[in-house]
C-alpha positions as CSV (number, residue, x, y, z in Angstrom):
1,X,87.5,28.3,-61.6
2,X,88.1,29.0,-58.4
3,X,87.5,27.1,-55.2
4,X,84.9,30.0,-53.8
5,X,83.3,30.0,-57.0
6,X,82.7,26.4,-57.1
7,X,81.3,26.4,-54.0
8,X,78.8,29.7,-54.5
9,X,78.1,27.4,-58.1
10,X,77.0,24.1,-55.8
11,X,74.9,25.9,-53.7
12,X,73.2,27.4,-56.3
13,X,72.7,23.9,-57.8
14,X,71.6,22.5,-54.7
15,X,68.3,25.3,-54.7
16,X,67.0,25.2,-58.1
17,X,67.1,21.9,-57.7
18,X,65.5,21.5,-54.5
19,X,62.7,24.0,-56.3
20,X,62.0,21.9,-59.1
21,X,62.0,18.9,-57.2
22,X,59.2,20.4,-54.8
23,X,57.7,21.7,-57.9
24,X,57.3,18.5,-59.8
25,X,56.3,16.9,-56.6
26,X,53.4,18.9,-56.0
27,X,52.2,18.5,-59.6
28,X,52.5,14.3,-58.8
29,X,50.9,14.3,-55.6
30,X,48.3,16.4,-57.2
31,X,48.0,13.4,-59.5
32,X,48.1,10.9,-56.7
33,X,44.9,12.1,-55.0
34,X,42.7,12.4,-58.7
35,X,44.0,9.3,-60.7
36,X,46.1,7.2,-58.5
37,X,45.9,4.9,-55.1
38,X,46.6,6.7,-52.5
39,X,50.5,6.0,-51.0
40,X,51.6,3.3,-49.0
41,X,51.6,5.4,-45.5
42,X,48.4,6.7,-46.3
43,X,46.6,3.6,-46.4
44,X,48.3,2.4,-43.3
45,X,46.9,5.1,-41.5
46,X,42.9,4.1,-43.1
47,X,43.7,0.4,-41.8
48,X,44.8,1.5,-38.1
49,X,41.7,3.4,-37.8
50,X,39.5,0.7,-39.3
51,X,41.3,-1.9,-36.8
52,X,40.8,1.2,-33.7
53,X,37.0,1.3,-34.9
54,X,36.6,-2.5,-34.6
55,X,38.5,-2.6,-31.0
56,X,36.2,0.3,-30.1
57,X,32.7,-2.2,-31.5
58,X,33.9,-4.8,-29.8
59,X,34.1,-2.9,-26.8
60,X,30.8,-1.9,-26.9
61,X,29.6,-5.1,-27.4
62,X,31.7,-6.3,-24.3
63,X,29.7,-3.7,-21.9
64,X,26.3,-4.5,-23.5
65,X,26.9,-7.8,-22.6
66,X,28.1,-7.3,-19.5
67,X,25.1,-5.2,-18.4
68,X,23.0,-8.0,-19.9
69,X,24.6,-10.0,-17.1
70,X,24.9,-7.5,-14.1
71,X,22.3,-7.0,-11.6
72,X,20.7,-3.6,-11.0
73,X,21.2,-1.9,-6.9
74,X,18.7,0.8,-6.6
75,X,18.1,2.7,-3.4
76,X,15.5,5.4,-2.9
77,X,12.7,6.3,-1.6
78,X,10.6,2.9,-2.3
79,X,13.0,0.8,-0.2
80,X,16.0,-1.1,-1.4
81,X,15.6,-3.0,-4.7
82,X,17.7,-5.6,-6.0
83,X,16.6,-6.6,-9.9
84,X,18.2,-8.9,-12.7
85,X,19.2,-7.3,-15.8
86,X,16.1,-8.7,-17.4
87,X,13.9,-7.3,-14.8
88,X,13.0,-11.0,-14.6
89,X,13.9,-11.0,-10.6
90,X,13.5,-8.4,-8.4
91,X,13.9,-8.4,-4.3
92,X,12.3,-5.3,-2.9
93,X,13.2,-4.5,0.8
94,X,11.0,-2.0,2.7
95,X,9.3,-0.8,6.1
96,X,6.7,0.6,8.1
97,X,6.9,2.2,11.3
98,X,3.9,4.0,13.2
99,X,5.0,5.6,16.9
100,X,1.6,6.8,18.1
101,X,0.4,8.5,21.7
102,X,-3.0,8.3,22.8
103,X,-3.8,10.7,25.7
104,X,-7.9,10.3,26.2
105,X,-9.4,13.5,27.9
106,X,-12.1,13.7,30.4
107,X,-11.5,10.1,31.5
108,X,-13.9,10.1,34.6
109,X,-13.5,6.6,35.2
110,X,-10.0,6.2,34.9
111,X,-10.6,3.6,32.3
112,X,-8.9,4.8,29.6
113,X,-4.6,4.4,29.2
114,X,-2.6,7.3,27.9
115,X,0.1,5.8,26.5
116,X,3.2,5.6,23.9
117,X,3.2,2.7,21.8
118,X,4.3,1.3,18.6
119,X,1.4,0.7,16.8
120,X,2.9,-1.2,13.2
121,X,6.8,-2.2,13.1
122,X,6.2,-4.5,10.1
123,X,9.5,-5.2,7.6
124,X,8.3,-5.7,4.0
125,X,9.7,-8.6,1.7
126,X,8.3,-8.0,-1.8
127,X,10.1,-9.6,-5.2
128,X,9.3,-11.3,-8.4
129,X,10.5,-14.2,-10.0
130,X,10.4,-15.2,-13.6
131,X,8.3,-12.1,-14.5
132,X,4.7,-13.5,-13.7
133,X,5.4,-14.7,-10.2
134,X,5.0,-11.7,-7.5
135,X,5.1,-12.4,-3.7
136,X,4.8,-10.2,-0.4
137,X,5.5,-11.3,3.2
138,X,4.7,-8.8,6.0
139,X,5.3,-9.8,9.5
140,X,4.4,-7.7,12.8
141,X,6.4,-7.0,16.1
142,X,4.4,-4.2,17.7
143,X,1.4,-6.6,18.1
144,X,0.8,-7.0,22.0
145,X,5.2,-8.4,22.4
146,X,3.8,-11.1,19.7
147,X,5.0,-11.3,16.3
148,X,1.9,-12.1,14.2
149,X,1.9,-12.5,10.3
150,X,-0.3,-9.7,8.3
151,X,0.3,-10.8,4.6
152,X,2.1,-13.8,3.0
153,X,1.0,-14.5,-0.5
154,X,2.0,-15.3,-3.9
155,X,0.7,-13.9,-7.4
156,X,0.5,-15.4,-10.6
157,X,-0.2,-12.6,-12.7
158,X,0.1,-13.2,-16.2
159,X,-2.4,-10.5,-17.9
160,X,-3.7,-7.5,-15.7
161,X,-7.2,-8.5,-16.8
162,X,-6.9,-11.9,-14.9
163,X,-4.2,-12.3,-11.4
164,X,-4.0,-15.2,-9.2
165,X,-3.5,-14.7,-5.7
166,X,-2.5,-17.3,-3.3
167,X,-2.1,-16.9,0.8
168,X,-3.2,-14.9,3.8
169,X,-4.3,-11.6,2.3
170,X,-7.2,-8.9,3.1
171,X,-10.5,-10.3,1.7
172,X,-11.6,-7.7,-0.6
173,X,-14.5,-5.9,1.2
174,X,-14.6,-2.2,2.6
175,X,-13.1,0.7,1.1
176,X,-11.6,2.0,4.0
177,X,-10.6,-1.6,5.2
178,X,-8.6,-2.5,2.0
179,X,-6.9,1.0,1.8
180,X,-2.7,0.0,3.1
181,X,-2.4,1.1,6.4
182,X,0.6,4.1,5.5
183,X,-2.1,5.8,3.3
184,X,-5.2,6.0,5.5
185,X,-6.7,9.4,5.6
186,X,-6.9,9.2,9.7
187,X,-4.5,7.2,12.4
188,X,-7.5,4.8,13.0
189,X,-9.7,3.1,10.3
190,X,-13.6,4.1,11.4
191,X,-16.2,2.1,12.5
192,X,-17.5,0.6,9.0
193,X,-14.0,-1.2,9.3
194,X,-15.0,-3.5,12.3
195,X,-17.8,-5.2,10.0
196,X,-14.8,-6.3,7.7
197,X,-12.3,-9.3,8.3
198,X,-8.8,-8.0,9.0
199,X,-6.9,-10.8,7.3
200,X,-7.9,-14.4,5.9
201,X,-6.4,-17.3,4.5
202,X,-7.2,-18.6,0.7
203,X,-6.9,-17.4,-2.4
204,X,-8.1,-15.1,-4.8
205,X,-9.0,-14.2,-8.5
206,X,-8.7,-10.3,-9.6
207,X,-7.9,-7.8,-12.4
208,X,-8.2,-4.7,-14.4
209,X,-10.3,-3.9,-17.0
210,X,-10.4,-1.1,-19.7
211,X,-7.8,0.3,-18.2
212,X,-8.8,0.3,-15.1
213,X,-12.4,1.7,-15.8
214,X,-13.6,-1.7,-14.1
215,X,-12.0,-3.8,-11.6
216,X,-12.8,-7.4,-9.9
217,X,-11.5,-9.6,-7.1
218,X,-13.6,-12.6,-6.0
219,X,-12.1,-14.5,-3.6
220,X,-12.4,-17.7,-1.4
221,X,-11.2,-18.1,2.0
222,X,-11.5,-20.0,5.7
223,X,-13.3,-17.4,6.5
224,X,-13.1,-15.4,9.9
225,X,-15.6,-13.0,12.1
226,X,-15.5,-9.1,11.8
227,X,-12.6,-7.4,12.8
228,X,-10.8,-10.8,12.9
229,X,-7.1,-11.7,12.2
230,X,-7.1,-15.1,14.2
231,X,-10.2,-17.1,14.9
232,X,-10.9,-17.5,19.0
233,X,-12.4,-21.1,20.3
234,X,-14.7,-21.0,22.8
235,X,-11.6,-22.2,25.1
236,X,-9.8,-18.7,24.1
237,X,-7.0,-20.0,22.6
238,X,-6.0,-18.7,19.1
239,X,-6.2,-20.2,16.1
240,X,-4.7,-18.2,13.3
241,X,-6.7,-17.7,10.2
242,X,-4.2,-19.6,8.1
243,X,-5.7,-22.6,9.4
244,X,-9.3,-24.0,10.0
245,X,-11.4,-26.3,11.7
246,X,-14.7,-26.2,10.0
247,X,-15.6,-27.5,6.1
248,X,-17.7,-23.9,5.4
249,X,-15.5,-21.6,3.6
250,X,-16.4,-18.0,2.8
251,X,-17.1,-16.5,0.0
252,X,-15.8,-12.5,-0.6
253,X,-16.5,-10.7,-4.3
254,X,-16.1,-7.1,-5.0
255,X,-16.5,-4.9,-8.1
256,X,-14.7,-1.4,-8.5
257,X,-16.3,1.3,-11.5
258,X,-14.9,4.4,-12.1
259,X,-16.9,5.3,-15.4
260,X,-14.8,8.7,-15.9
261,X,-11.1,7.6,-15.1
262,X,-9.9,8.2,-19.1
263,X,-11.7,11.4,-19.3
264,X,-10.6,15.3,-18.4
265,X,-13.6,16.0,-16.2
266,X,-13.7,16.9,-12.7
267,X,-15.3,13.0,-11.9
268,X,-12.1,11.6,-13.3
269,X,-11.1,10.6,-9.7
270,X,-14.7,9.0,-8.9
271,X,-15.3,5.3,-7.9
272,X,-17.8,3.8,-7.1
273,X,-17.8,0.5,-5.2
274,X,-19.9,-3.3,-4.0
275,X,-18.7,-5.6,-2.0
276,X,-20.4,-9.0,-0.6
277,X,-19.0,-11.9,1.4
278,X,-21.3,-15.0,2.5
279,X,-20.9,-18.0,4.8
280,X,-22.7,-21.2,5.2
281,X,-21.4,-21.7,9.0
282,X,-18.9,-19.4,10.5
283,X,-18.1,-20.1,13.9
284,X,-16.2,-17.3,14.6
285,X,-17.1,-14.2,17.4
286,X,-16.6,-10.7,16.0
287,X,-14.2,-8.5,18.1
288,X,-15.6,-4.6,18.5
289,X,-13.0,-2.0,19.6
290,X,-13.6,2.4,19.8
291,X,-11.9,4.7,17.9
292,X,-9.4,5.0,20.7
293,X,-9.1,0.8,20.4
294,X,-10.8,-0.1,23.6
295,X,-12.0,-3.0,23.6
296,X,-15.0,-4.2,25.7
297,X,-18.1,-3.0,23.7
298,X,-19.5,-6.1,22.6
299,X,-19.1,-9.0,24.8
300,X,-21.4,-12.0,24.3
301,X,-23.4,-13.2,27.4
302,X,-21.6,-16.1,29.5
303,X,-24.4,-18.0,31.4
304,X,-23.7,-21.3,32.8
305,X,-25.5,-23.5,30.5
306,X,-26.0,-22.9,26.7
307,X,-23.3,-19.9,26.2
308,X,-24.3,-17.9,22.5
309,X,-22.0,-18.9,19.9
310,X,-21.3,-17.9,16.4
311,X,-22.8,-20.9,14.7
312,X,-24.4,-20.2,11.2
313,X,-24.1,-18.0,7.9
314,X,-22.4,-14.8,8.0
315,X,-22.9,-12.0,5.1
316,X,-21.9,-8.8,4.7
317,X,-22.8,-6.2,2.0
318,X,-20.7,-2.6,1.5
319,X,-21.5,-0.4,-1.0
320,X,-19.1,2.4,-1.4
321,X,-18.2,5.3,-3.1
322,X,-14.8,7.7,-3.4
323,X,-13.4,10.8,-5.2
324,X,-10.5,12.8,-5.5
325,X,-10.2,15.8,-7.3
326,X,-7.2,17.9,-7.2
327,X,-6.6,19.2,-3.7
328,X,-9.9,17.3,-2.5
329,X,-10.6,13.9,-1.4
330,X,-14.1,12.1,-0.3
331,X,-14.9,9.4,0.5
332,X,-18.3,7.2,2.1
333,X,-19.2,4.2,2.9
334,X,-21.9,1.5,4.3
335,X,-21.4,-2.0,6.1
336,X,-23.9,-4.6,6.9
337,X,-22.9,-7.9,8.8
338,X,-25.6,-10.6,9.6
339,X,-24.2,-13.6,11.5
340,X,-26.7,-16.6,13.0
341,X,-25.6,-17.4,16.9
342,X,-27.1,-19.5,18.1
343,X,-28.2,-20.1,22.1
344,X,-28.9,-24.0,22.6
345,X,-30.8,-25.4,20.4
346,X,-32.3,-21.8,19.3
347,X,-31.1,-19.7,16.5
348,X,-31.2,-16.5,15.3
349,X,-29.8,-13.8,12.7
350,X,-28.3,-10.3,14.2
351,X,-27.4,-7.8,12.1
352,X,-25.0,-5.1,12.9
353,X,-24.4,-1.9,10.9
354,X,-21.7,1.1,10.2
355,X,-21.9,4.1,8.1
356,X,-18.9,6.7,8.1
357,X,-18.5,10.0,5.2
358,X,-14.9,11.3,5.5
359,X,-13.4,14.6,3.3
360,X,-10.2,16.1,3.2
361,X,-8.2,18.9,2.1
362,X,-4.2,19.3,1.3
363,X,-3.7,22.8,1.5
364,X,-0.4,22.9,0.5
365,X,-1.9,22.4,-3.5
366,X,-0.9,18.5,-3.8
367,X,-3.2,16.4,-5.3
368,X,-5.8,14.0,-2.7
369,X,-5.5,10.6,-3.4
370,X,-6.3,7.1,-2.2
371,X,-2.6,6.2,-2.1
372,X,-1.9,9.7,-0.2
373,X,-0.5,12.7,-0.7
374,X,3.2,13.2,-2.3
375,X,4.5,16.4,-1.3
376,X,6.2,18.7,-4.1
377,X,8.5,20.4,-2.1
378,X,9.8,18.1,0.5
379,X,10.6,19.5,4.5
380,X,13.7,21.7,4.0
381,X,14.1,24.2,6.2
382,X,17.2,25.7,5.3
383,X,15.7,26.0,1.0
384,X,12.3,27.2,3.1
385,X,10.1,24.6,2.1
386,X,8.4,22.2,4.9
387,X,6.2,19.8,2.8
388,X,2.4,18.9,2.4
389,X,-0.2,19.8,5.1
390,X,-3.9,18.2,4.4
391,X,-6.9,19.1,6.8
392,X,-9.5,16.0,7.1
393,X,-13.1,15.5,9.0
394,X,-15.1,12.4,9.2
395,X,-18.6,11.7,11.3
396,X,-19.1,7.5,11.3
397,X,-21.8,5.1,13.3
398,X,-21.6,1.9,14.3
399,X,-25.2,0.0,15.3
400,X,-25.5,-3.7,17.2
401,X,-29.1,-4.9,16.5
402,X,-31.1,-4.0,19.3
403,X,-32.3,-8.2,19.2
404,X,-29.2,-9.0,20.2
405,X,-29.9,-7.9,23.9
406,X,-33.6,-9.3,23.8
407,X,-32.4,-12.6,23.0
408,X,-29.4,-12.1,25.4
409,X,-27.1,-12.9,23.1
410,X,-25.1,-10.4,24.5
411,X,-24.1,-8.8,27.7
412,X,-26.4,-6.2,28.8
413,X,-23.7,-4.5,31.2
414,X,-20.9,-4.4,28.5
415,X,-22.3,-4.0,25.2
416,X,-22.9,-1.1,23.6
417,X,-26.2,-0.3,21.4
418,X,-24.4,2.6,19.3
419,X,-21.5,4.1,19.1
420,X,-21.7,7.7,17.1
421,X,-18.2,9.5,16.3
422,X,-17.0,12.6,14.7
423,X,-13.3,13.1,14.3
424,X,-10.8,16.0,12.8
425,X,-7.3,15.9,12.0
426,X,-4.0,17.1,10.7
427,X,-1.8,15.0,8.0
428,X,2.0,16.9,7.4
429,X,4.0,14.8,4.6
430,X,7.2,15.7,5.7
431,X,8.5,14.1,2.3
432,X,7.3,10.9,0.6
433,X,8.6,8.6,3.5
434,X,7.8,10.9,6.7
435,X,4.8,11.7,7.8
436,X,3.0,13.4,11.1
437,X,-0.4,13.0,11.9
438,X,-2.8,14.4,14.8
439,X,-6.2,13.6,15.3
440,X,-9.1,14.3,17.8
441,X,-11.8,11.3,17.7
442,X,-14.9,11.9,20.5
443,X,-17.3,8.9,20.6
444,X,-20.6,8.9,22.3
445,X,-22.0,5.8,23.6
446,X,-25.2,4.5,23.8
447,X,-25.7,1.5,26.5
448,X,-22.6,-0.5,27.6
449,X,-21.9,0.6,31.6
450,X,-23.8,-0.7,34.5
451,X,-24.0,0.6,38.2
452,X,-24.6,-2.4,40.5
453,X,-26.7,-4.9,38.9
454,X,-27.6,-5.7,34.9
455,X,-30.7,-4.1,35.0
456,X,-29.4,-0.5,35.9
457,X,-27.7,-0.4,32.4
458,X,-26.5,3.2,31.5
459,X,-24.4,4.7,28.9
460,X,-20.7,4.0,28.8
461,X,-18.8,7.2,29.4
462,X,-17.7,9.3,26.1
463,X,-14.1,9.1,24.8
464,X,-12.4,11.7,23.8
465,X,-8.9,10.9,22.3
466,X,-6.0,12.4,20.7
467,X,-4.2,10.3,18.1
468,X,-0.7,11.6,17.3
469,X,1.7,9.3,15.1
470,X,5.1,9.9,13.5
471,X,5.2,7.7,10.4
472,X,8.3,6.0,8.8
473,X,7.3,4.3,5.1
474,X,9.3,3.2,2.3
């Protein structure tokens, strides 16, 4: 044979045999994958991905316990927040800032100040610790160029049905009183508010029940007079209501019931509300101020001998009542404040009263609360939207008991025997931190001015005030 045929004959070999050899092979890997163990390389491959799955779990398991371990940062519109992983510790940072302007119209006597002022520049510390343990410290620096201490407390607040509270805090009286300052319906609290005590030093049992169908605080404290943050001497200097010079303590309770809050009806958002606080011997003055916060309308007399003094039981009583529903908000309320001065060796009980109904209406379509209004569409003027606008009116009353001037307990010149005022005004939530408000607040007087001697006593001179405030709260 030939050399070229040899050749032709090999390569002929070379592909039948390559054929068969594919065709046997396929016929044994058929076999392999119905009656045998899979090759060597295949299970290789099954024990890299089982090893890639297991580096993968343990990963996991790395950054799950990792997060366990790393503290959360969160910054929005409720302040700055700093909170364990465990949500065991939190630090909560926030403020509130209120720049007002008070121009008084028709000020005949040239008595009243228009002025620019910061009303509340108050930082707000808030945290917990170990889950049951909640504290808040709110100082003040817009308070006269003195930095005065609102709220320093400490909760113990195992069970919502039963909280501890420990510190300088609001007693719990007065609807309008205990509602926090960034939510109030107008710039000023009304009158019912001056029957209240501002802050007060003690402590305090409180809680929710059914849900918050029913609600309690009773509390115990050093007890201060109305409108009081620090007690006054008869010397004038200040004593702050965190301390105390006198055994009597005082004793504040309220109850809260809003009978419909689980339900779908239109009362859903109606509460209805008692408070009481008694005294065996406060010593303590009340301090009066008008809407526009002049002071000056009840000063007690100053003869030379045996000066009136607060010397004797206090109590107060306050039913009130509230409801939101939807768009609308109302709300009304009553204060009564008894306190025994006494003149000498002579005592006697004055009682003082204040009545206010309020009503407001957010046009915009928000819902009316007691926490105010969060706007759905926050101030964008580029996207066209500009926030929530809420209308509001309120007529209130404050009455000094007219036995107060017969036993001349009082000043005749100086102290008013009424004060009746009706206000309107305009709320714009800008978003939930921003807010603008305008109000218009005229008070009529009855009493409290006199033209040469005491016994020419005539009324003091209406005000007439415009509030305006730009509010920063979060």
């Amino acid at each position: 044979m030939k050399n070229g045929e040899k050749h032709r004959w090999k390569s002929w070999a070379n592909i039948v045999n390559g054929f068969v050899a594919v065709t046997l092979g396929g016929f044994l890997n058929t076999a392999w994958s119905e009656d045998l163990p899979p090759p060597a390389a295949s299970t290789s491959l099954e024990q890299r991905l089982s090893i890639l799955e297991r580096k993968l779990e343990i990963a996991d398991e790395n950054a799950a316990a990792k997060a366990k371990e790393t503290p959360l940062v969160k910054v929005g519109a409720e302040g700055f927040q700093l909170q364990s992983a465990d949500k065991n510790f939190s630090l909560k940072i926030r403020g509130l800032i209120q720049a007002d302007s008070r121009q008084f119209i028709d000020d005949r006597t040239g008595s009243q100040t228009n002025q620019f002022l910061l009303r509340r520049v108050r930082p707000i510390l808030e945290g917990t610790a170990y889950q049951y343990f909640n504290f808040l410290i709110t100082p003040d620096f817009a308070s006269n160029a003195k930095t005065v201490l609102y709220d320093a407390y400490l909760d113990m607040a195992p069970w919502p049905f039963a909280k501890l509270r420990v510190g300088k805090f609001k007693p719990p009286i007065g609807l309008e009183h205990l509602q926090s300052d960034p939510y109030l319906t107008f710039a000023e609290r009304g009158l019912p508010s001056l029957l209240t005590p501002s802050r007060d030093t003690g402590l305090q049992l409180f809680g929710d029940l059914a849900g918050g169908v029913f609600s309690y605080a009773a509390a115990l404290t050093n007890g201060v007079g109305d409108n009081n943050t620090n007690a006054m001497t008869s010397t004038a200097t200040p004593i702050y209501s965190d301390t105390d010079n006198t055994d009597s303590k005082e004793a504040t309770g309220r109850i809260v019931v809003k009978p419909f809050k689980n339900t779908e009806t239109p009362f859903a958002g109606l509460g209805l509300g008692f408070s009481g606080s008694y005294s065996k011997n406060n010593i303590v003055n009340p301090s009066y101020s008008t809407p526009g916060q002049n002071s000056g309308i009840f000063t007690l007399a100053a003869p030379a001998i045996n000066p009136p003094l607060s010397d004797g039981a206090h109590t107060r009583i306050a039913p009130d009542l509230n409801w939101y529903y939807h768009s609308v908000g109302f709300y009304s309320e009553y204060i009564r404040s008894s306190q025994v001065y006494r003149t000498g060796t002579a005592r006697s009980k004055q009682t003082n009263q204040a009545g206010q109904i309020a009503a407001s209406y957010v046009l915009t379509g928000e819902d009316a609360s007691y926490t105010g209004v969060k706007p759905r569409k926050p101030f964008d003027p580029k996207n066209g939207t500009w926030g929530a606008v809420e209308l509001a009116a309120r007529y209130n009353v404050l009455y000094i008991d007219p036995d107060t001037f017969q036993r001349n307990i009082v000043s005749g010149t100086n102290t008013i025997q009424r004060a009746t005022a009706w206000g309107v005004g305009v709320n714009w939530y800008l978003n939930s931190i921003v807010r603008f408000t305008t109000d218009y607040e005229q008070t009529t007087f009855d009493k409290g001015a006199a033209i040469g001697t005491t016994t020419n006593v005539i009324d003091r001179p209406n005000e007439k005030v415009i509030i305006s405030r730009w509010q920063v709260y979060f």
